[in-house]
N, C-alpha and C positions, 0 to 999 in steps of 0.2 A: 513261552519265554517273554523276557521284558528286553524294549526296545526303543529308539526313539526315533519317532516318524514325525510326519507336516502333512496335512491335506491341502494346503494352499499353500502358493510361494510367500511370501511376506518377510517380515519381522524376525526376531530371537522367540517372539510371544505364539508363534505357529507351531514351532516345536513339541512334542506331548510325549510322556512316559505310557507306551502304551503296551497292551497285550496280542503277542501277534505268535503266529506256528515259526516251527523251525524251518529252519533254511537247510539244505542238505546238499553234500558236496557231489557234483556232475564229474563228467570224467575231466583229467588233468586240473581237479581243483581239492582241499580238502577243506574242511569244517575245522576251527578252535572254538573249543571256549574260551572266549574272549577274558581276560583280565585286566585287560587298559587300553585301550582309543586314543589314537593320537588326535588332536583339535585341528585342522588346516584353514586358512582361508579360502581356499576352494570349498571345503564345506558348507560354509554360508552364502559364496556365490552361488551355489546350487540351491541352497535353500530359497534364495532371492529369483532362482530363474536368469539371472543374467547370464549365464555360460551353457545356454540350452544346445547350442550347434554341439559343443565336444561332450556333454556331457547329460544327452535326453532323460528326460525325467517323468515318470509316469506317478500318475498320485495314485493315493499316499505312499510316500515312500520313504522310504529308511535313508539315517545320514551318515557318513564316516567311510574313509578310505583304509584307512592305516588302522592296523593291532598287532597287539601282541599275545601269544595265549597256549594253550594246550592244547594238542593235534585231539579230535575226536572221533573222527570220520578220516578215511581218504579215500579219493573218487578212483573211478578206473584209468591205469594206464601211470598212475601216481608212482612213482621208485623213490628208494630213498629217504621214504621218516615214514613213522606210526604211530598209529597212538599213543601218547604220554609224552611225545618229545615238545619242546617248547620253541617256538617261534615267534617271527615276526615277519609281517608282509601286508599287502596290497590286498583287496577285496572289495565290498561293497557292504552297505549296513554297519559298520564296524560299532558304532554305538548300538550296544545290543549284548547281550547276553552268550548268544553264538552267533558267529558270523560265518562266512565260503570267503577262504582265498581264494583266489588264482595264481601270486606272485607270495615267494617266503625264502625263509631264508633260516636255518638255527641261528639262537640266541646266543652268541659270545659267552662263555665263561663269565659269570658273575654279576651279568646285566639284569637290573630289577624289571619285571615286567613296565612299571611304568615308564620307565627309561627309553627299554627299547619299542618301545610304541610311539615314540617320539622321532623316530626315523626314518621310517619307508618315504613316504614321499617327499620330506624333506634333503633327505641322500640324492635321490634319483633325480631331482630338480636342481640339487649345486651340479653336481657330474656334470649334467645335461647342459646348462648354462654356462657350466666354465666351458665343455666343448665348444659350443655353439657362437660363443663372441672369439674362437679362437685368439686366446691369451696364451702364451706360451713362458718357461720358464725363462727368468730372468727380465719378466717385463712387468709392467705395474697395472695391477688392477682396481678402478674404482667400483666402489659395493655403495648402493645408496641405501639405506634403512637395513645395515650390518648386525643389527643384534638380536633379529628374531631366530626362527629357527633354520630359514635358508640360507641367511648372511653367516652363520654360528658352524656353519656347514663348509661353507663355499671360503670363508676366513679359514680355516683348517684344512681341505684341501688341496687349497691354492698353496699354503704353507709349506702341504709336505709336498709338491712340485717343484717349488721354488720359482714361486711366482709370488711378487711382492704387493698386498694390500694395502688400500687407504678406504679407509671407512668413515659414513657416517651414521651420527644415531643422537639420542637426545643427551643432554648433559651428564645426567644418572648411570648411563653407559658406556663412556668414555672410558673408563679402566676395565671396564671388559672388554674391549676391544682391542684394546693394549696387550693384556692378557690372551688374545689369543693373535697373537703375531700383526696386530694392524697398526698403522700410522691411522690415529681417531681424532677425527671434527666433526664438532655440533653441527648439525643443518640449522636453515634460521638463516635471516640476513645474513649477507656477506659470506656465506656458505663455499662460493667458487671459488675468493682469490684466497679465501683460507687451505683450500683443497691445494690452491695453484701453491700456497705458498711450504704446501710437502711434498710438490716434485711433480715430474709431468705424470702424462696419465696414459699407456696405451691403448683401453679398453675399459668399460662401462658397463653394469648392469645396475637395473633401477628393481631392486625388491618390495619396495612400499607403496608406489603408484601413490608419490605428493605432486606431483605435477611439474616435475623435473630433467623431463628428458630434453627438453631444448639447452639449458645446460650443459647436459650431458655430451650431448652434441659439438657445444661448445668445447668442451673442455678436450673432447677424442680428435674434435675435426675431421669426423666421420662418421656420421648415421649409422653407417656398417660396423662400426665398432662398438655400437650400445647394443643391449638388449634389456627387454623386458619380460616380467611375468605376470607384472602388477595392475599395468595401464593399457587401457585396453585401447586408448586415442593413438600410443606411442608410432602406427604405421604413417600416419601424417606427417609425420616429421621423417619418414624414409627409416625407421626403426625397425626390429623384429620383433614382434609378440610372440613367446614363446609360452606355448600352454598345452604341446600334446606330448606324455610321455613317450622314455624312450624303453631302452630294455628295463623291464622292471627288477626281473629276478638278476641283471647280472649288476644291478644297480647294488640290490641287497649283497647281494656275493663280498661285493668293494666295500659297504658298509662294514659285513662283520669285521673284513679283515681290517680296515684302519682303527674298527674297535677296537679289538684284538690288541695289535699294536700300541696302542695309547696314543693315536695321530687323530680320533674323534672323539667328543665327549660334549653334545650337546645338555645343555641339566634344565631339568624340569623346573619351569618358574613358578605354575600352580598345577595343581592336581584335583578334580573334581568330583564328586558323586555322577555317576549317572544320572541322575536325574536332577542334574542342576548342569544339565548342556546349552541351556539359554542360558545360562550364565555364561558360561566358557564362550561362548560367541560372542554376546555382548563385549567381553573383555578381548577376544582374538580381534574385530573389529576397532577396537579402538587404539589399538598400536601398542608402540612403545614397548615390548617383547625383549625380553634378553630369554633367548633361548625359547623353551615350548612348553604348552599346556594338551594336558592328556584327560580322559574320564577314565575313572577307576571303576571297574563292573565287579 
């Protein structure tokens, strides 16, 4: 099968379309074939080696968390789907041709493979993060870099709780943000008393890691009340770095159902070949994200 692996940490330029055996599904995990890869920024921190403690890395090794695809295999002990049914979930390799889950979920009624590969771990990281700054209904949450695919998540949400967002993001994304239930200001100079001047703030998360959390701080009046996922300095300033997932499969559970619903709808902003994931990095890395980029296999 075709896959895309790195023999050295580095660059986007490490990456290689290469030919490797198949992977085969262990007990409590099953095999798809893969139809589309979700892109994360964890991806390329893994590829760079900077998140080795949560996430060891043995060379060469395969990249991608997230897909969406076709059961092909299931391991022993697996209930519950077979062959031919279609999912999405958590794995490893996911750029690749077939991948092993561990973590899945069926596909919502109507959801395009590319789509739903744009979920798994951006689902289970709003959840997590709205838990974890404990925000509650009826109070105001700030989203710092709102329009990629965690903020597109945690903006929706936090919505259907009834927890009210203020968002930031670049100029281009302001009516998406709007669009999905937020109060939206540009970052950039003068960034806080514009935040100040859409209402106070009980709670903070920083999705982009611009170098914001003392801000952020400011604005909660409580180090306790920020979180990060982005910035890895953020414990200095008395922050939490939040980087280890939580339930994965009850994360997807929650997913299909807001699908379902019509209460999530994150949309794919580019969609790429396989073999242009140095791209899709290049571009994941350089921001500015309204919603998510997937590789189509």
């Amino acid at each position: 099968m075709k896959r895309i692996s790195f023999a050295e940490f580095g660059g986007p330029d490490v990456l290689r379309l290469v030919d490797a055996e198949e992977p085969h599904a262990g007990p409590g995990q099953i095999r798809v074939a893969v139809r589309a890869a979700g892109v994360n920024p964890v991806d390329w921190r893994i590829r760079e080696g900077q998140i080795l403690g949560a996430h060891p890395t043995e060379l060469p090794a395969g990249v991608g968390l997230d897909a969406a695809g076709v059961v092909d295999e299931v391991g022993e002990g697996v209930e519950g789907v077979e062959a031919g049914d279609h999912v999405f979930g958590e794995g490893s390799g996911t750029y690749a041709e077939f991948a092993v889950l561990s973590a899945w979920a069926r596909m919502p009624e109507g959801l395009a493979f590319e789509e739903a590969a744009g979920y798994p771990s951006v689902v289970e990281t709003a959840l997590r993060v709205i838990r974890e700054v404990g925000v509650r209904s009826g109070q105001t949450l700030l989203v710092s870099g709102a329009s990629g695919g965690v903020g597109s998540a945690v903006l929706q949400i936090a919505r259907d709780r009834g927890i009210a967002v203020i968002g930031t993001a670049g100029a281009a994304n302001q009516d998406y943000l709007r669009g999905l239930g937020a109060r939206a200001t540009t970052y950039g100079e003068g960034w806080v008393e514009r935040v100040r001047r859409l209402g106070p703030v009980d709670a903070a998360l920083d999705l982009a890691g611009s170098g914001v959390i003392r801000e952020l701080v400011e604005l909660t009046g409580d180090p306790r009340k920020v979180l990060s996922i982005a910035d890895l300095g953020a414990p200095e300033f008395g922050v939490r770095f939040s980087g280890v997932a939580g339930s994965v499969p009850e994360a997807l559970v929650e997913a299909a159902g807001l699908i379902s619903r019509g209460k999530l709808h994150i949309p794919v902003e580019k969609a790429y070949p396989l073999a242009e994931a140095a791209a899709a990095h290049v571009d994941s890395q350089a921001g500015h994200a309204r919603g998510r980029r997937v590789l189509i296999v």
